[in-house]
Each structure stands twice: as structure tokens, then as C-alpha cells.
N, C-alpha and C positions, 0 to 999 in steps of 0.2 A: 894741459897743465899738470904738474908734478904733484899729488900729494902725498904729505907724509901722516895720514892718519888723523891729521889735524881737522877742526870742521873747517871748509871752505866759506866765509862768512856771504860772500860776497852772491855766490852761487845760490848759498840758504836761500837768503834773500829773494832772488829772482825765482827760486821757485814758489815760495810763498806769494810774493806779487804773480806771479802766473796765476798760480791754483786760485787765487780770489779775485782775478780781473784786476790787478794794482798796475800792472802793465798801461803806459802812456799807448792809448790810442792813435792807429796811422792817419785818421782823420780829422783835418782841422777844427771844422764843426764840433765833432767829439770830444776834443781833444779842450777847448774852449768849456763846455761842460766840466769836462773832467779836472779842470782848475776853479771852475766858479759852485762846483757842488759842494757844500760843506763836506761830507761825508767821505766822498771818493777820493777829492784835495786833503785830507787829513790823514788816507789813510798813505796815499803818496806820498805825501812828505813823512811820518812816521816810516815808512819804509825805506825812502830815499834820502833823504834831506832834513834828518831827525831834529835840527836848529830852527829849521821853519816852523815844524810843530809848535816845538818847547815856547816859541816866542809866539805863537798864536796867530802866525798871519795868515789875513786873509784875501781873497782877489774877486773882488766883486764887478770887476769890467775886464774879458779879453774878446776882442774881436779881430780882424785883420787892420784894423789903424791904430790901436789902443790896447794900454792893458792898465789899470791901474790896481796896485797893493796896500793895503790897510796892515799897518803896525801899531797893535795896541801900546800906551802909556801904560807898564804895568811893573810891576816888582821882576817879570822875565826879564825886559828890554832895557829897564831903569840902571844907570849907572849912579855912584855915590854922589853926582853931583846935580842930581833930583834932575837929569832930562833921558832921553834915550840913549844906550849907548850908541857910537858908529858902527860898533861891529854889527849889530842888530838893524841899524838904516841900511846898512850895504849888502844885507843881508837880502830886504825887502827892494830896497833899489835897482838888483841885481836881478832879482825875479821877473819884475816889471818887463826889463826889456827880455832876458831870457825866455822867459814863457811867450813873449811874440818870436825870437826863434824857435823854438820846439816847434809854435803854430805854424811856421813858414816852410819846416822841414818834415812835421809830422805825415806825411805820403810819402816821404824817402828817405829810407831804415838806411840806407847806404851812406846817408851826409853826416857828417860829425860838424859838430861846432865847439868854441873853445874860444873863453877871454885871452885876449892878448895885452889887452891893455885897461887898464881902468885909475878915473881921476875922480877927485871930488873936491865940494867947497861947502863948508857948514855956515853960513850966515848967524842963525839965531839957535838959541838954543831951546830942543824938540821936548816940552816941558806937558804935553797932550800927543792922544792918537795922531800920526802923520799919516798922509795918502802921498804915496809914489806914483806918477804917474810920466807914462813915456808913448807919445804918439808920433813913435818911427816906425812902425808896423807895414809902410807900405813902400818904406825902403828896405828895409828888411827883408820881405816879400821880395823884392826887385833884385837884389842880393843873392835870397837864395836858387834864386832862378838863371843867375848868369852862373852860381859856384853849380848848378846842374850840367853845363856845360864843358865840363872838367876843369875851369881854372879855381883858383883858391882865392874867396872875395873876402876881404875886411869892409864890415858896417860899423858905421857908430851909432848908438844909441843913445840918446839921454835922458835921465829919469832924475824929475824934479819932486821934490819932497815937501806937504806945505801940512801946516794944521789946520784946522777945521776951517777958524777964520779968517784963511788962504793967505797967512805967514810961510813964507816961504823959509822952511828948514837948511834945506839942503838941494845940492845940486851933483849930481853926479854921472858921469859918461864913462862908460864901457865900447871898447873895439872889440868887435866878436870875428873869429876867423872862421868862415865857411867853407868847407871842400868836401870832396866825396872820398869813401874813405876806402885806405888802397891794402 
């Protein structure tokens, strides 16, 4: 890559995540940690994914079936119309099932993944904490073990949004495209 003197931001970056272990671990297991630690998850998304921060979420369940993400009700997420905003659900929506890809892919540096498609339907409006929650994990899994194979697999995911008193907020599906990358 060509520079013109300018700082490379992008580069900064991964070498900062190097030098401090910010780098997404190649192992599942690990890699499950490294999203449910407060400490290491915060310093991740501060590094990478700096809206995750700001909006405070957090992901207190990833395993191979499940992942689910906690978005606080807060002056971050709150839009003028006293509930969460969307951008801020789909934000956390989005993590849900992503972070079961990373988990699915994390032992192979060589597969990229990439939304190709994504829907959603707000029912009520997210006026408290919502928990996103998406238990495609083990098609996901199944996914990324056939795009191993060299062809290029589309999974859907879907990640349901409810509040405390299992109001169901929101509903949202992501198609994520699996392949190894060439």
C-alpha cells in the first residue's frame, strides 16, 4: 500500500491491538472469553468497533448455539422519542449473530464473512434494556464448515430483541456470506 506520509489509521490500529493482545483470538473457546470479558470485549470494540463501545453493550452468553447481547436504555442508545434508537438495536442485533460467525470461523484466518443481506420488524417500542438473542450457532457452525470446502455459503441468522419482561422489541435477520478468501 502506497503511503503518502499520512498516518496509516488503519495499520495504527492493528499494531496497537497486537502489542496489547486486542487481536480476536484463533480459538473458539478463546475467542467466547474474549466477548464475554468485560475488560478485553471493551477494549475490542474501543479498538474496532468504537459504536459498540459508546453504546455500552455488553454479551454475556456466546457459545456454539447461542449468543446473546445486552443494550442498555441509556442517553447513548435513546432516540428523541424516549425508546432505543434502531441504529443502536441493529447495532447489538448484528453482534449477536456475528460474534457466532467469528466463533465459527475463528481457526481459519483464511475465511472472511460479510452481510449480504439484512431485515428487520420493530413491534413495540424498546423504552428499557433489550437482550438480542440469536440461537443459529449450530447452523452457522454447519455453514462455515461446508464454505471450508471452497464453495461460498449464505447463512441466515436471526436475532430477536425482547426486554426484561420478555416484550418482544424487535426482530431482525442477517444473511452472512462465507468463503475463504482468495
Amino acid at each position: 500500500m502506497k503511503t503518502t506520509g499520512k498516518l496509516n489509521v488503519k495499520s495504527a490500529v492493528a499494531r496497537v491491538a497486537d502489542r496489547f493482545g486486542l487481536a480476536l483470538p484463533s480459538d473458539p473457546e478463546a475467542l467466547e472469553k474474549s466477548f464475554t470479558e468485560p475488560l478485553k470485549r471493551n477494549a475490542f470494540f474501543l479498538a474496532f468497533i468504537p459504536s459498540l463501545a459508546f453504546f455500552r453493550i455488553s454479551v454475556p452468553t456466546l457459545n456454539l448455539r447461542e449468543c446473546h447481547v445486552d443494550i442498555p436504555f441509556s442517553w447513548r442508545t435513546q432516540n428523541p422519542f424516549k425508546s432505543i434508537y434502531f441504529a443502536a438495536q441493529s447495532a447489538a442485533a448484528e453482534l449477536s449473530t456475528g460474534a457466532l460467525v467469528l466463533r465459527a470461523i475463528a481457526a481459519h484466518p483464511s475465511m472472511s464473512m460479510l452481510v449480504v443481506k439484512m431485515s428487520a420488524e420493530f413491534s413495540k417500542k424498546a423504552k428499557s434494556d433489550v437482550r438480542f438473542i440469536c440461537r443459529d450457532g449450530e447452523a452457522i457452525h454447519a455453514a462455515a464448515v461446508r464454505a471450508l470446502a471452497g464453495e461460498t455459503v449464505n447463512v441466515t441468522a436471526t436475532a430477536i430483541g425482547q426486554m426484561a419482561d420478555g416484550t418482544e422489541v424487535s426482530r431482525f435477520t442477517f444473511e452472512w456470506a462465507l468463503k475463504i478468501k482468495s
